[in-house]
N, C-alpha and C positions, 0 to 999 in steps of 0.2 A: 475755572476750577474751584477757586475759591466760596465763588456763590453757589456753586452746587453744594460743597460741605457745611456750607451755612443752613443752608434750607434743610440739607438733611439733617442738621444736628439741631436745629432753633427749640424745639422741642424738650431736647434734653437738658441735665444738671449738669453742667462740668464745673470744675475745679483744677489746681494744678495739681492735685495728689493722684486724683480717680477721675475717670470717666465713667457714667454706670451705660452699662452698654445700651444700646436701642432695639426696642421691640423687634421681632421681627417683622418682614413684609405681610407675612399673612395675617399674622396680627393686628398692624394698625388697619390695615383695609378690612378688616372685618367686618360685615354689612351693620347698622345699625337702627333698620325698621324692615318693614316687609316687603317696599319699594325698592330696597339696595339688593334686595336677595339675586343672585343670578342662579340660571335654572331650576328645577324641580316646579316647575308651571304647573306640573298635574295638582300638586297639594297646596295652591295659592290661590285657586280661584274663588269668586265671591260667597262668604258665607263658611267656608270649610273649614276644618280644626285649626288648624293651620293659626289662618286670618284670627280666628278668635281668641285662640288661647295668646295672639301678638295685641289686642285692645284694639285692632281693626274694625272689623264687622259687629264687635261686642260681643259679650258672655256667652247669649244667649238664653234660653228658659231653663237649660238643664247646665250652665254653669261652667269649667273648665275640665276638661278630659287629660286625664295623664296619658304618655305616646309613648309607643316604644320606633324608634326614626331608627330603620334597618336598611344599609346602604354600603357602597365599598370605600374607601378611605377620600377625602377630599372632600366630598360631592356637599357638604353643607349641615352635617350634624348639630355639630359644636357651635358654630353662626348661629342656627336657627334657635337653640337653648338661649343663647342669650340676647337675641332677637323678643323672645317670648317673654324671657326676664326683664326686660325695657319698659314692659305694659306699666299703665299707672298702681301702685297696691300691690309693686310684687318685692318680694326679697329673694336672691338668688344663693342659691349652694351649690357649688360643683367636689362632686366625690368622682376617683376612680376606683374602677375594681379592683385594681391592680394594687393598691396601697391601702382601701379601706374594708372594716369588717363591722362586724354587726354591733359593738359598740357603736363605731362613727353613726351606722343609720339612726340607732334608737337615738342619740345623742341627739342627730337634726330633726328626726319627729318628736322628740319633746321640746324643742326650741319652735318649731314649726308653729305646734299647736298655742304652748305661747303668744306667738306672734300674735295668730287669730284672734283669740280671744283678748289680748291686753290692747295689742294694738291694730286690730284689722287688718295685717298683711295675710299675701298670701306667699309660702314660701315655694319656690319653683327648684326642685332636688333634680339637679342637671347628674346622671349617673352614667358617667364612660365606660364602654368595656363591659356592660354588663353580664357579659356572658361568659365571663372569669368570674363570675359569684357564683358561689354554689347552691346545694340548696337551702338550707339554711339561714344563710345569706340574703335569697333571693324573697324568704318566709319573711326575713324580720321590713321588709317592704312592703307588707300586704293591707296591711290595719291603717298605716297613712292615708295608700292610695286610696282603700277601699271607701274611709272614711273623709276622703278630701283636707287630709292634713298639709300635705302637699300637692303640688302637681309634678306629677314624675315627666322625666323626661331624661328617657333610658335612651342610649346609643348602641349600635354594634353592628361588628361589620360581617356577623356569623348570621346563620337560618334563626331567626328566635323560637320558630316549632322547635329546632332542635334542643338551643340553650337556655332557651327562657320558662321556669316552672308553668304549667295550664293556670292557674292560679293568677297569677300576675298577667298573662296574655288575657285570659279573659276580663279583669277590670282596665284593661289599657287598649288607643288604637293603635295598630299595627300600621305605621308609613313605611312605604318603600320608595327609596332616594334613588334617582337614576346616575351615570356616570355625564357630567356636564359634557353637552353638546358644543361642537370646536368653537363656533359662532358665540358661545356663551365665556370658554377662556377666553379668545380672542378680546372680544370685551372687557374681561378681568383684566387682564391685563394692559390695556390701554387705560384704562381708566386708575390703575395701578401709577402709570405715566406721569398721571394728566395730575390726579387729586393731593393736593396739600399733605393727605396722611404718606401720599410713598414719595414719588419721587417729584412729585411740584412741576413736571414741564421743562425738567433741567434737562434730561435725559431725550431720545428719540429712539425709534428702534425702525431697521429697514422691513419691507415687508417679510425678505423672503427668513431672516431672524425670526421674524413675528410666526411666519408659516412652524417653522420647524419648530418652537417654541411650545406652540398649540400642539403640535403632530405629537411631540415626545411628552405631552404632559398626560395624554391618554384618560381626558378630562376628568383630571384630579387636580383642581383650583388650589389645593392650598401646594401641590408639587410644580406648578406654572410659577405661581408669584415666587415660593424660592429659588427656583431656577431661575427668574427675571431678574433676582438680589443678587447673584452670584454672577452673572452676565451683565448685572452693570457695575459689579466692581470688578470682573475684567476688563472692559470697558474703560473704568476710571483709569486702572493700572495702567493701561495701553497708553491713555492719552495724557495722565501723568510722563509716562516713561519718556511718550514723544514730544513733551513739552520742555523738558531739561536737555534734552538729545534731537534737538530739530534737525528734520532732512534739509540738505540744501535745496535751493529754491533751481528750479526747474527753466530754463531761458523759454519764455512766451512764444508759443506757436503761434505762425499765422494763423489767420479764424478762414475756416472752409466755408466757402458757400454752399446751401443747400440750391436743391431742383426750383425753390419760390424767387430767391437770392437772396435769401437772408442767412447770415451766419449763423454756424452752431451757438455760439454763447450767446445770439438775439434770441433763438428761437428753444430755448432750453426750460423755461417756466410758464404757464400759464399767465404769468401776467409780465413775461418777459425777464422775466431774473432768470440766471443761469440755475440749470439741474445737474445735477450727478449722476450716477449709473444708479445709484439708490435711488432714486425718486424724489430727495431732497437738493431745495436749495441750497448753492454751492456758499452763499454768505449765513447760513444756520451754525450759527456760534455752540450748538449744545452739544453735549458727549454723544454718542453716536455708537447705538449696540448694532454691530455686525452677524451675519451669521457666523460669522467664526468666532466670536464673544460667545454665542449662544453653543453651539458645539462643544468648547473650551468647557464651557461651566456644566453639560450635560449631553454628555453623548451616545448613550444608550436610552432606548424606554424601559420603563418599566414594568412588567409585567404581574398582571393581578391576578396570581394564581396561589392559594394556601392549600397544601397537598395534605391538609387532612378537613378539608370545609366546602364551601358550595362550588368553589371554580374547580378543583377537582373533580365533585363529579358533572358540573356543568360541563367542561370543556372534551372529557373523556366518553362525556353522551353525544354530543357535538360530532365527537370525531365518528366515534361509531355509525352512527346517523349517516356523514356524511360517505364513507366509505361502505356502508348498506344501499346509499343511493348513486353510487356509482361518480360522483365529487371528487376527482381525485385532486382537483387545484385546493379547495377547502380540506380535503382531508390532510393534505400537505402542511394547510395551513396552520389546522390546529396540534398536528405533531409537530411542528419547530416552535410553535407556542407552548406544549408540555416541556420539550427540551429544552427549551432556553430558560424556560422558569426553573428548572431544576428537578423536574422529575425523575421518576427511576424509570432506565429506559428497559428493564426487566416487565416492569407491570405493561409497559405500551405494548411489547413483543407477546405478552399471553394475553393481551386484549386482543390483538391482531391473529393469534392462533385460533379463541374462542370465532371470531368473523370470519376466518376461513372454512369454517362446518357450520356455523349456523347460519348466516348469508349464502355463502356461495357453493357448500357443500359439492353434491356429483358437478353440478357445471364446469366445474373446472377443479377436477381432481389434484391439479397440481397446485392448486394457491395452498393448501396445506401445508405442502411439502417446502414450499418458502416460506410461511411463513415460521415453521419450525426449523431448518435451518435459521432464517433469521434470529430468533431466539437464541439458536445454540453461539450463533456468530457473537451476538451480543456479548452473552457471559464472559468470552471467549476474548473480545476486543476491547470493550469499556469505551466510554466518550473521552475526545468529540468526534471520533472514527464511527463510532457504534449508529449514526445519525444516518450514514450512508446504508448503512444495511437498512437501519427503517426503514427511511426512505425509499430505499428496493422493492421492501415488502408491503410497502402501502401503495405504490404505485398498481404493483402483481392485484392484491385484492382489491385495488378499488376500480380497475378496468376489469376485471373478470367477469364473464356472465355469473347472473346470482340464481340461485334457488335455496329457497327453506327445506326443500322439500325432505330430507335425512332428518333435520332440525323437528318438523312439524311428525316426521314418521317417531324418532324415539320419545318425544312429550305423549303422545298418544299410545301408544307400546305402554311408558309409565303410569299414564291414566285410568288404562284395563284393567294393569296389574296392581295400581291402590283399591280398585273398586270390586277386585276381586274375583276377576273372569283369567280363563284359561283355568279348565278343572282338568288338572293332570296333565303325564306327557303323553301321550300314546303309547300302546303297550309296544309295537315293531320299535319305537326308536330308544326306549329304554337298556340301561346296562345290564350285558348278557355275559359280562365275563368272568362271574364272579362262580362259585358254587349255590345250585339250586335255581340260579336264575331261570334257567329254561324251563323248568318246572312250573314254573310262577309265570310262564307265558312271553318273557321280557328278548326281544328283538326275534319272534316269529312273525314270518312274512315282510322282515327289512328288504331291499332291493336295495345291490350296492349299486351307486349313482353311476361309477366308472363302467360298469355292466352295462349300460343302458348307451341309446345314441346319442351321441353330444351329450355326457354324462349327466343327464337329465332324464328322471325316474317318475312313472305317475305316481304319487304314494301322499300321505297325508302328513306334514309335517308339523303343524297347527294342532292345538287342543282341538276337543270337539267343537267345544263352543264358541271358537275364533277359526273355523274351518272359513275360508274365503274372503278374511279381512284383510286389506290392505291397508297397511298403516305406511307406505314409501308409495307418495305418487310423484314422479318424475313430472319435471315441467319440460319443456317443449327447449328452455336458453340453454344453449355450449351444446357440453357434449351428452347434458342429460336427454336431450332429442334420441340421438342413437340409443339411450338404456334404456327409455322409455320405448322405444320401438322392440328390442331386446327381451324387456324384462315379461312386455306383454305377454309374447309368444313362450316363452318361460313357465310365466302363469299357466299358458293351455298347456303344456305340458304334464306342470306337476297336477293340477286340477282336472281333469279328464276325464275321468273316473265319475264325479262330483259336480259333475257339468252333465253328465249324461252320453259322455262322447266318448266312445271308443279307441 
């Protein structure tokens, strides 16, 4: 125990007054070339921004490019800035949005430009958050980058079309950061383990810790290695607590023969030392993160949902999608993905009203009908109740037979009537109840419908010049079959006349 707190502490300044506390995990393991970087392989290969703007591959003919590195939290922003800052000739600035305004920038491009000229650096303006700048803000940035005062190197974890002035997008490239791939934590974190900067090999961790580790960090590198810090000082705790409070010692079972006839404790290591249910040897002296260390320190995932930015409408496009394509295990999916992140289960229920007319419309008349009930249940119920009516109602619309066909009829009704067609209403279907109407011609020669057989009347109901348009064509799924067989014979009815048929 002792030599584990050595190792971790050899680094630091202590004194008996103060301790100054220790970087964190994700800090010291911070990559520190372009070889250490884990994931984002698409923007490291030979020759790329990347590589160059790090004194890898070199300058090149046209020099260092300012980036704006747009990605969700974790994945390598803030690394790669000062990765890039590492090259030979550079000086490094880090500002956030969050704290600096357009004095701080003019301040670092006139020190910038200094540099250049007095002393040949190049200053690398590492800028967090940029999309908490306004515009203004994002102006007094323009005449650096444009003039290579500095090399920008803007972060965020928003759409930069959206937050980022055209101005500043177009002198910079636009890198898109993926969410690290499990095989890529998984490595972080071992190597976390292993390296002198974290835990020096004092520590071990069982696979299936390791497993659930990776699963709950939802490849967000710098949320693995804090959750690794906090599970192995559970860990510590644990084996501190059992170290003052030993179990008594257990009387030595006989050893079992196996089916070879070798004993379990002969046949328990590859090189014959005894194993554990863990996978480790049973004489491995070092702390020992469990899964239930790991649990302990992090027991929910988190979920990367910001209800006013791209996973919003990413995940509420998703669901649509899915529930349009008849999905209902993935539409499930991404409604307990909304709810759990915290969305408003109001907005799911009139997303799911809009997909019950415009997916699935006549096919199944009734998915409507739940899913507005649903709705009303909602307002009515509140979470975490409210999840079960969702879920009711997304089940209902995403097995229903679908048709656009209502959906594609009134877009095209609206299409006629922007561009100007249907001239007038007919003079029989005009209002006749007034004084003078009938003078004026308005409902001579109406046919009341209920007059007629099967209260269906030949008579033109249609402008002149939309006489025989059909804007509602029924498809063939549910129960649009039968309206479409229905509505045909309908048609010959009211059209007869206009058909040439008697």
């Amino acid at each position: 125990m002792n030599d584990l707190l050595s190792a971790l502490d050899d680094d630091e300044e202590n004194n008996d007054e103060y301790v100054r506390p220790r970087a964190p995990l994700a800090v010291r393991m911070r990559p520190r070339s372009v070889e250490e970087l884990v994931g984002q392989q698409h923007l490291l290969k030979p020759g790329s921004p990347l590589r160059q703007l790090a004194g890898v591959d070199g300058p090149g003919p046209s020099g260092p490019s300012s980036i704006i590195l747009w990605g969700p939290p974790g994945t390598g922003k803030t690394t790669i800035a000062h990765v890039i800052a590492r090259a030979p000739g550079r000086r490094f600035v880090e500002l956030s949005a969050i704290t600096a305004g357009v004095k701080d920038v003019r301040r670092v491009m006139d020190q910038a430009l200094e540099d250049r000229d007095l002393r040949g650096l190049t200053t690398v303006l590492f800028l967090d958050e940029i999309h908490r700048f306004n515009k203004a803000q994002q102006d007094a940035l323009l005449p650096g980058v444009e003039n290579r005062w500095v090399v920008l190197v803007a972060a965020t974890t928003e759409n930069p079309s959206f937050s980022v002035v055209s101005p500043l997008l177009s002198r910079s490239l636009l890198l898109t950061l993926r969410p690290l791939e499990e095989s890529d934590v998984a490595g972080l974190i071992t190597r976390a383990l292993e390296d002198p900067r974290g835990f020096n090999d004092e520590l071990v961790m069982d696979l299936t810790a390791l497993d659930h580790l990776v699963r709950m960090a939802g490849g967000d590198a710098r949320r693995a290695l804090t959750a690794l810090e906090a599970a192995a000082g559970v860990a510590w705790s644990a084996a501190d607590a059992q170290s003052q409070n030993p179990e008594p010692a257990e009387p030595a079972a006989e050893a079992e023969e196996t089916e070879s006839g070798d004993t379990a404790a002969e046949s328990g290591g590859e090189d014959g030392s005894a194993a554990d249910a863990g996978g480790l040897p049973v004489e491995d002296q070092r702390i020992r993160i469990t899964l239930e260390h790991t649990e302990r320190a992090m027991d929910a995932a988190v979920q990367r949902y910001d209800k006013a930015g791209d996973q919003h409408y990413d995940i509420i496009s998703a669901f649509i999608k899915s529930v349009r394509g008849s999905d209902v295990d993935a539409a499930l999916h991404y409604l307990a993905k909304m709810l759990e992140a915290g969305e408003d289960p109001r907005f799911i229920a009139r997303r799911i009203m809009i997909s019950a007319s415009e997916d699935i419309g006549m096919a199944d008349p009734t998915a409507l009908q739940t899913a507005v009930a649903a709705a009303q249940a909602v307002q009515l119920i509140g979470m975490p109740e409210a999840r079960i009516i969702l879920g009711h109602a997304v089940v209902h619309v995403a097995t229903a037979p679908k048709s656009n066909a209502a959906y594609n009829g009134i877009n095209e009704a609206v299409a006629d009537v922007r561009a100007g067609r249907g001239r007038g209403v007919p003079m029989h279907l005009r209002d006749a109840h007034y004084a003078g109407a009938q003078q004026l011609g308005h409902g001579k020669g109406y046919i009341y419908s209920h007059d007629s057989p099967h209260s269906i009347a030949t008579q033109q109901y249609a402008p002149d010049d939309l006489q025989g348009v059909d804007y509602y064509r029924p498809t063939t799924n549910g129960a649009e079959r039968l309206i479409g067989e229905r509505l045909e014979r309908i048609r010959d009815i009211i059209r007869a006349k206009f058909r040439g048929k008697k």
